[in-house]
N, C-alpha and C positions, 0 to 999 in steps of 0.2 A: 504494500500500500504506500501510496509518494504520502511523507512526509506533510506534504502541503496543504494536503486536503484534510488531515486531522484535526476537529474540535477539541476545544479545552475550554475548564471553566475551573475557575481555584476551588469552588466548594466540592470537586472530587476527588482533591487530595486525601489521603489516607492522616491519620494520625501520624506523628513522629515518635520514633523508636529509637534506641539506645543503639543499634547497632545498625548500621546501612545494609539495604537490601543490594546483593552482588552476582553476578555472572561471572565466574571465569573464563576466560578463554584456551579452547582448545588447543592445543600443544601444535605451533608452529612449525613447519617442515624447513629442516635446517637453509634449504636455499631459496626459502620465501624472506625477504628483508621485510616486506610492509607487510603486515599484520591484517590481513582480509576486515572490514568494518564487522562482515557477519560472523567474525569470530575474536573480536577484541572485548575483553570484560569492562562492564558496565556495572555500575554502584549507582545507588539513589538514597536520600532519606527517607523515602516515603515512595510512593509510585512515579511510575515515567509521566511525567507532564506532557497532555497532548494538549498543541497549541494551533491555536487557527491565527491566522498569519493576519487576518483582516481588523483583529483586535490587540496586536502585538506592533509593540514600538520599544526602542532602545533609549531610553533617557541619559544621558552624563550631567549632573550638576556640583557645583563646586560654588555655595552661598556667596553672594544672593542668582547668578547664575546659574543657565540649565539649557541642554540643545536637546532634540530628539527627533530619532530618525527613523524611520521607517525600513522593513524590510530592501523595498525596493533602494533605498537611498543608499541604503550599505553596499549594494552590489554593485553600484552602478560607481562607487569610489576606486581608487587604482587597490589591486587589490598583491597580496604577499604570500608565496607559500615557504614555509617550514617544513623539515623532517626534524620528527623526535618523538621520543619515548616519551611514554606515561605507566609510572608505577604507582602500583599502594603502596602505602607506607608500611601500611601493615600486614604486607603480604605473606604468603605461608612457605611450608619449608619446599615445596615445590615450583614455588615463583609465579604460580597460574596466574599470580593478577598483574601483567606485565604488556603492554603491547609497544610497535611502532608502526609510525602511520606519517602521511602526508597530510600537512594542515594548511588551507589555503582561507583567508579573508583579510581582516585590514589590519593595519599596521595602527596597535592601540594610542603608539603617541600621535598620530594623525588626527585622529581624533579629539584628543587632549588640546591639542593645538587650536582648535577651534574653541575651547572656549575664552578665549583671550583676557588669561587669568592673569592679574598683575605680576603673582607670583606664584612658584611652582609649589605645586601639594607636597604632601610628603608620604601620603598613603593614599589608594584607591581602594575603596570598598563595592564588592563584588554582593549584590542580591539576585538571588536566582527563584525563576517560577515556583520550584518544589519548598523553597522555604531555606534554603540551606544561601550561607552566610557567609564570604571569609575576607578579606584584605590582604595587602602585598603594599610595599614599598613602590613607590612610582620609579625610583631609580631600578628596582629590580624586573622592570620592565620592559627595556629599552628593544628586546627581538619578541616580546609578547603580542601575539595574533588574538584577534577576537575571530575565530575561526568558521567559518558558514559550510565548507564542504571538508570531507576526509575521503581519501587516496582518492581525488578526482570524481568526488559525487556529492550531492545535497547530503547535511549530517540525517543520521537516524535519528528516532525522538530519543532509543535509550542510549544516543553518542551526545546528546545537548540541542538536538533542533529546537530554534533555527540558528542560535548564537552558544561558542562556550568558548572560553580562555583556554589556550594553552602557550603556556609559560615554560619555556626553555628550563633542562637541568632542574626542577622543582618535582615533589611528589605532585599525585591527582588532586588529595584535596585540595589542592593550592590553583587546578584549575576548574573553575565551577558550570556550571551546563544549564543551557535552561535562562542565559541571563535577557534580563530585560531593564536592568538599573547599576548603574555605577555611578556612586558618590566620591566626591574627591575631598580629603581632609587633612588636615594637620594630626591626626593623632586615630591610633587605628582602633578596630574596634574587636569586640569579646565573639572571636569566629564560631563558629559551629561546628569545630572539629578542635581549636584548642581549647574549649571549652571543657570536652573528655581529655585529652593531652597537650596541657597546657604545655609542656615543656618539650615538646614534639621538635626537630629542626625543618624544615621542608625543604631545603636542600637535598639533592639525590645522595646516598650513600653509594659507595662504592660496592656491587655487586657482581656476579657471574654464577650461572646456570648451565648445568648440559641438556641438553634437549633431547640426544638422542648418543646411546643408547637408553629407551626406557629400563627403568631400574628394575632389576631382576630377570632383563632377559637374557633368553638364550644365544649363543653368535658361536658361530664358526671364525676359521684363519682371521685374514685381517677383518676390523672392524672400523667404520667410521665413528669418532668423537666428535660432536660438534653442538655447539652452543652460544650463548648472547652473554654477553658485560654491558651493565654502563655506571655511569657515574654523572656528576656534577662536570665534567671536562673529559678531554679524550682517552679513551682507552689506549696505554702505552705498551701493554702486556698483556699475556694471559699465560698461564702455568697449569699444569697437572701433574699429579701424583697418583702413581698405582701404590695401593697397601702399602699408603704412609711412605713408601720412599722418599727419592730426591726428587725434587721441582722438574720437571721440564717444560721450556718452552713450548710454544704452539707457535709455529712458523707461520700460519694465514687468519690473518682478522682484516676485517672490511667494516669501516664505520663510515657514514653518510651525516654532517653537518652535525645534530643534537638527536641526532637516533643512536641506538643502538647499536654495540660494535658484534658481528657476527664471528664467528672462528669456527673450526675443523681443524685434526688432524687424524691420518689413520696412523692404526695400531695395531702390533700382529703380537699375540700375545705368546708367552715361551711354552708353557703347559696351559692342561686343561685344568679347571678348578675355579672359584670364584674367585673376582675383582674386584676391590673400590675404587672408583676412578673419582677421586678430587679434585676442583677445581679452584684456581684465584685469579684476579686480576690487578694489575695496575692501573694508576692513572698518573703517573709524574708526581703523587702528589703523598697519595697513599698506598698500603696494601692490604687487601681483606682479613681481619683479624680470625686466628682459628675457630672463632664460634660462630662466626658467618658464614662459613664454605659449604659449597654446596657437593654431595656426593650422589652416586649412584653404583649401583652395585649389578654386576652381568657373570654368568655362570658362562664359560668356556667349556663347550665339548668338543672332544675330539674329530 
């Protein structure tokens, strides 16, 4: 169903809940880089907001000022894509809530610039149709897209149609869906996620996943290793360890802009028997502390 034609009305909001309602997305094939929409995971506070376009406007105000624009008006401005990753923060030991995608709309300080503020804000406050609430530094904005399509299509309602933030190197909650209001202020406000963690960073941490082999399977002779890193900046490394050995390099990673860095290596293993294959990565900056590593374990038969 096109997105466009969907009604909404706020009083079919559901109640809010202490924990977000979520989809993960299924386990990417090592040489897929962008993350299909119809399999990237989706969180809500409450249910997917269906919005009818004819009743939806974009407001920016920063007191006593306020502009607002229209669907149409937003498409019709020059428009910006990004590649990058969106993780939970709070994702699990399998990484399922992990995608990258193509984000294409307007370049947020564009926007900004129109309202011909004597002086610059110091935070924008992000309100979204479902009710959910967060803020960001205007400075920590500067490659920040208010996004209208992903990988080359109109968003889904449960990807943020018609508008949603996505903010370079930042976790999800930091980019909100669903928007139809941003305020701009001197002083930020009590989000809806650090409200439960207040002490959260939303900066990316530095992570790495194997993808494939799934854990616990079976393989013969060589087998392919391969899997995604990212961080807050570029992936400089990535490393493996069979049963706790020594580190090894992985010769091939392919990273694209603020997405995600991809890697492979093959591996032919000495005997049959079972393997942990561990992973880490670099970033120039840091390296994965041992409680973070991601493993997976494959049974070698002869």
């Amino acid at each position: 169903m096109n997105p466009i034609n969907h009604l909404s009305r706020r009083a079919f909001l559901r109640n809010f809940t202490d924990q977000p309602q979520q989809q993960h997305a299924k386990t990417t094939a090592p040489q897929e880089y962008y993350t299909p929409s119809s399999r990237f995971f989706h969180q809500q506070i409450r249910h997917i907001p269906s919005i009818d376009l004819a009743h939806w406007s974009l407001t920016i105000s920063n007191y006593p000022n306020s502009v607002t624009f229209t669907y149409e008006m937003l498409r019709q401005l020059p428009a910006e894509e990004i590649i990058s990753v969106i993780a939970c923060a709070g994702n699990d030991p399998q990484r399922k809530f992990v995608g990258n995608a193509r984000w294409r709309g307007i370049q947020i300080g564009c926007l900004f610039d129109q309202m011909n503020s004597p002086s610059t804000p110091q935070y924008a406050q992000f309100y979204s149709a479902d009710g959910y609430i967060t803020s960001l530094p205007t400075d920590a904005l500067s490659q920040a897209v208010l996004a209208y399509e992903m990988n080359g299509e109109v968003l889904l309602p449960e990807h943020g149609f018609p508008l949603r933030l996505t903010v370079p190197n930042h976790y999800g909650y930091k980019m909100p869906k669903w928007i139809g209001r941003i305020e701009l202020t001197d002083e930020p406000i009590a989000s809806t996620w650090e409200q439960q963690s207040p002490t959260e960073n939303s900066l990316l941490q530095l992570d790495a996943a194997i993808r494939t082999p799934r854990n616990r399977q079976i393989i013969q002779d060589d087998v392919l290793i391969a899997g995604i890193a990212y961080s807050a900046g570029k992936i400089k490394a990535v490393e493996l360890s069979i049963n706790g050995g020594d580190w090894m390099p992985v010769p091939s990673i392919y990273q694209e802009q603020y997405g995600w860095a991809q890697w492979q290596i093959v591996w032919r293993p000495s005997t049959p028997g079972d393997y942990r294959i561990t992973v880490r990565a670099h970033d120039g900056r840091s390296v994965q502390l041992p409680d973070s590593l991601h493993s997976t374990i494959v049974q070698v038969v002869a």
